[in-house]
Each structure stands twice: as C-alpha cells, then as structure tokens.
N, C-alpha and C positions, 0 to 999 in steps of 0.2 A: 778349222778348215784351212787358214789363213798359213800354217803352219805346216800343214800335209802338203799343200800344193809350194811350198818354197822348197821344201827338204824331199819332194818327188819329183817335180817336174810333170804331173801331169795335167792334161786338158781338162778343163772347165763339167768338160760334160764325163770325164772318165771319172772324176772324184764324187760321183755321184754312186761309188761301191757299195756293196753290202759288205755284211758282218760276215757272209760267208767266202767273200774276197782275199778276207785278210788273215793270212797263218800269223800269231800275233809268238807263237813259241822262235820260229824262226825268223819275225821280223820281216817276213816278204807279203807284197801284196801284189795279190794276181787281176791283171788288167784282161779284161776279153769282152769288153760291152762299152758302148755308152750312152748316157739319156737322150732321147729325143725328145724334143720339146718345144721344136718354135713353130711358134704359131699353134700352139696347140694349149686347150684347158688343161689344168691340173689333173683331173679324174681322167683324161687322153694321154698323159705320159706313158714311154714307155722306152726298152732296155733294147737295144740292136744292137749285132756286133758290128766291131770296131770297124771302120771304114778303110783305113788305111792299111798297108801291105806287111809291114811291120809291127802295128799297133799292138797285137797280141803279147805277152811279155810278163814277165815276174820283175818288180822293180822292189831292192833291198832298200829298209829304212833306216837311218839314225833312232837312234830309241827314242830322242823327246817326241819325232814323229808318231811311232808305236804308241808312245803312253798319251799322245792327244788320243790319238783313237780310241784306244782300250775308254777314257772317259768320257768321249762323244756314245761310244755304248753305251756303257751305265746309268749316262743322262737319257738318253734316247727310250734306252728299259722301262726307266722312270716316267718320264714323258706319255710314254704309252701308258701305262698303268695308270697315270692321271686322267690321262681321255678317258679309258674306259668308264673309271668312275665319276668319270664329269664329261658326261658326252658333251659335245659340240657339233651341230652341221657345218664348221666351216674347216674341222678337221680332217686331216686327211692320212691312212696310216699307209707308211712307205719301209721297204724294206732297205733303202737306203741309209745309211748311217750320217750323214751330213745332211738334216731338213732344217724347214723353217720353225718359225711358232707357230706353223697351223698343218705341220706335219710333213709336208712336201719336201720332195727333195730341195737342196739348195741347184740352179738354175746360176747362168752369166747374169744375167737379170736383175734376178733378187740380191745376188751375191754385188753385183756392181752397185745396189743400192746399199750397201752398209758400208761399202769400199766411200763411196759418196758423202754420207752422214760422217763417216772417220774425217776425210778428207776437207769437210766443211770446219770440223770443230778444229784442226792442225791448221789449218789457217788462222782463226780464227785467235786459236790460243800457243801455238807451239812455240813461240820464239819467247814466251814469258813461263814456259812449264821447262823448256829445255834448250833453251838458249838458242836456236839457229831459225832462220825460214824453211816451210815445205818450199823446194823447188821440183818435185817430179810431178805427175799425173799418175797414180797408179790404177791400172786395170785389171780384171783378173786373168789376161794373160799375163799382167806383169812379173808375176810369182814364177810361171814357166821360164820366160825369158831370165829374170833375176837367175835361176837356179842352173842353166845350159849358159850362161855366162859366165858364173863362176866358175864351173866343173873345168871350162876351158884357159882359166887366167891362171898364168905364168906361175908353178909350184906345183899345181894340184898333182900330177903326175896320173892323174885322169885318162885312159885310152881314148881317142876320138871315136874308135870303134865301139866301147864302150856306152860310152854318152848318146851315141844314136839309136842302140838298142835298146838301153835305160826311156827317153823319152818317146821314143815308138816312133823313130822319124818316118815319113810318109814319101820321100822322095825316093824314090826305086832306085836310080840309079846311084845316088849316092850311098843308098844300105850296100846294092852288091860289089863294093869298094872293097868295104868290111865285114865278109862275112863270116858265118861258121863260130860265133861267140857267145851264141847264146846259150845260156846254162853256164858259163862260165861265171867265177865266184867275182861281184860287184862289192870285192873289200875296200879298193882304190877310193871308191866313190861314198863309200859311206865313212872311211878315212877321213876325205876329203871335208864333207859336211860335218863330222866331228869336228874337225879342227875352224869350221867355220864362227860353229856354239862356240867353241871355248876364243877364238881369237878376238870377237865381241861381245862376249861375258854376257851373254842371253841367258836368261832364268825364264823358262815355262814355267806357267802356274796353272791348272785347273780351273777355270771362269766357275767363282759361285754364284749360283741361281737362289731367289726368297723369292717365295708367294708371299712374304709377308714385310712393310717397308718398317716396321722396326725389329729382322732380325738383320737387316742389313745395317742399320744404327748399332747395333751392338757388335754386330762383327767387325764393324770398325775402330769400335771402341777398343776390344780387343788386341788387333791387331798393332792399334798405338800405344797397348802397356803387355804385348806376346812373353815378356819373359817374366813379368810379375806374378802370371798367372792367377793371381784375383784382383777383382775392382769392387769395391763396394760403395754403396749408394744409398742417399737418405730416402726416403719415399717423395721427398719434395723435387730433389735430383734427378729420381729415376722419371719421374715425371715429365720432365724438363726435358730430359736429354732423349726421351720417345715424342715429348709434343701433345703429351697427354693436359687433358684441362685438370684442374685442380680438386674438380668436384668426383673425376674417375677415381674410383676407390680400392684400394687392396683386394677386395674380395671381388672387381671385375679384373683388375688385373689378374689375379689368382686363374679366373674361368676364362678369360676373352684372350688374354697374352701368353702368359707365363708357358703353358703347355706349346704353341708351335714354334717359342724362340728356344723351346728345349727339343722339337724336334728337329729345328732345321739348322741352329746352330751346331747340334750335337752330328752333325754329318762330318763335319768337316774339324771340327774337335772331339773326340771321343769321350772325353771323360769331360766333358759341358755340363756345369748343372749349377741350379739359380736355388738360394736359399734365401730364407727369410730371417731378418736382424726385428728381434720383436724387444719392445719391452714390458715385461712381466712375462705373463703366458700366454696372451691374446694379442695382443696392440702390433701390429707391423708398421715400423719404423724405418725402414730401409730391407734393403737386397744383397746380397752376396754374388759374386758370378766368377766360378771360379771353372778352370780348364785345364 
C-alpha cells in the first residue's frame, strides 16, 4: 500500500479501491469513491463518492505501482479462499484490495499503526542497520505530500496543471486556473516517477506470507545460498536449523513438515522440492532442497 500511495498521490480513504478500479493492461486507476469510516464499526463501512470538485479522475501508474497491486490481488484471492475454509467471526470480506488481517479495508487508523510499529523499530535499530538517524515523523498523509513534492522539484518537467488534476485538488478556484486537461496523456508524470525508481535504485519485491514458521527458516536459507541452488542437510542439521527436538523423527517430519514447506515455499520458487539423502534403502540421514 505503502507503495501505491507514494507513486499516486492519493488520499488515505481513496486507496481503499477495488479490483474493479484498476485497468491494470493500461496502468490506470480510476478514483470515484472514498471509504467512510470514522466513527464507525467495521461491518458500518461504506464507499461515497468523492467529496471534492475535482476528486473524480483516472491517475496513470509507474509499473512497480501496477505490479504491487496486481499482487495485493493474488494475495487478497488467497486470503479469501483461506477464510472460507477457515471461517473466523472476526473476519470481515471487503471488496477492497488493500485490507487488514482480519479482512477490512486498510483505514488512516490501522494504516498509521504499522506506520507506528515501522517507525518504533527505525529508531530503535536504523542508524546500526543503515547507518543514519530517522529524522522525520511519517504519517499516511506523508506518502501524498512526499509524492506532490517531488512532481514539483526543479527537473521534473511536470505541468502544475497536471499535478492538480493527477491528485484531485479540492480547491475550486485553483483547478479553474488549469483547466480542460483532463484526459489528457499523464506521460510527464509517470516519467517523472520512473526516474525517481531508478535515481534511488529502489527494488520492489513481493512481501512473502507463511502460515508456517519453518518455511520462513528455509526461505531464508535459501535466499543466503540463491545461486547454489541446493542445500543439503544432515537430519541432525535439519533439525537444528527448524528448532526441532531431537526425539522429532523423519517420519513426523515426513507427515507434520515436509508437505507445506513444499507447498508454500514452492509459491515463490517453482521448481522447490525437498529430497531425502538415505542410507541403504530406509534410513533418512539428511535432506536435499533444491530450487
């Protein structure tokens, strides 16, 4: 989400779109709602159109934008799919694409508390993970502002006109300044935020999700030998390095593990799969895990 509102500029309650908001072949997403929500229960949410005069509007994305979304769907797919077959009463299904873990849309609210829990551990730990202090306070207007900041600093070659139609400005008489631009093609600006990615060498990744805490142990493993493409492990190692006790045996490993670090690793590496190093014809002695 963190991502969509930098590289769009929109309000807190606008990003709260659907899946049918977003033309994802041409990169545009169409703004014409936004959540209502304060003061109000979760099963009270609901979509109103935009308040302001301008607010309605097609805002073109940078593609890392695009491919967040397209995988906030996929997960969201998922997600659903898991409720169903694991009902819960605290879940809640929403046709919005950016929800919490218990289904709801994401909210200034909930959204400012992960902004919070980030912003605790960068104090905390940032100036020994990357060398500097946090100095800002970030809010989740800060994403809007960050992004109508930049569009305007000195290169961009950004229209002003553009920029106020792109974030849905609400002040009347500064739209009818600029008018008559809409529909017109927002290349400047997704230029602009191209060159943004690439001038701080930002790499989007995909956030992976485990129901299970040792396939997240091995995908780590992985990822610190990515070009070996296999690791192998004695059964006393593989032990070890899951936290398994001593007396856990191949044959729970076999039934209790082995099947959802092959489904859930094998998401995100295709050709994932865990062999067994035996000696004779019975005895497993070790593991294979090759990708």
């Amino acid at each position: 989400m963190a991502i969509v509102l930098l590289f769009s500029g929109l309000r807190i309650g606008e990003a709260a779109f659907t899946k049918k908001d977003f033309d994802a072949e041409r990169g545009i997403l169409h703004i014409d709602k936004g959540l209502q929500y304060h003061d109000l229960k979760v099963s009270e949410f609901y979509f109103d159109e935009t308040k302001a005069i301008n607010a309605d509007r097609d805002v073109a994305l940078p593609k890392v934008a695009c491919d967040a979304i397209l995988r906030t769907i996929q997960r969201s797919e998922e997600f659903d799919r898991y409720a169903i077959e694991n009902p819960c009463e605290a879940f809640t299904f929403s046709e919005s694409v950016f929800r919490t873990e218990y289904g709801s849309p994401i909210t200034s609210h909930s959204f400012r508390e992960v902004l919070t829990r980030v912003e605790t551990d960068l104090i905390k730990n940032c100036e020994e993970r990357y060398g500097f202090k946090p100095t800002k306070h970030v809010t989740p207007h800060s994403f809007r502002h960050i992004h109508i900041t930049y569009l305007q600093s000195e290169g961009m070659k950004v229209a002003i006109k553009e920029i106020m139609e792109r974030i849905g400005h609400a002040n009347y008489e500064t739209t009818m300044l600029y008018t008559h631009s809409q529909g017109i093609s927002q290349n400047q600006t997704v230029k602009a935020l191209d060159k943004f990615i690439d001038r701080n060498n930002f790499r989007f990744e995909a956030l992976k999700s485990w129901s299970s805490k040792y396939s997240k142990i091995l995908n780590d493993e992985i990822e610190n030998n990515l070009d070996s493409k296999m690791i192998e492990f004695s059964l006393d190692d593989f032990r070890d390095k899951l936290g398994l006790k001593s007396t856990y045996t191949p044959r729970h490993i076999t039934a209790n593990i082995i099947p959802k670090l092959k489904k859930e690793i094998s998401k995100y590496y295709k050709s994932f799969d865990i062999s067994y190093l035996r000696e004779g014809k019975q005895k497993v002695v070790g593991y294979r895990l090759t990708w």
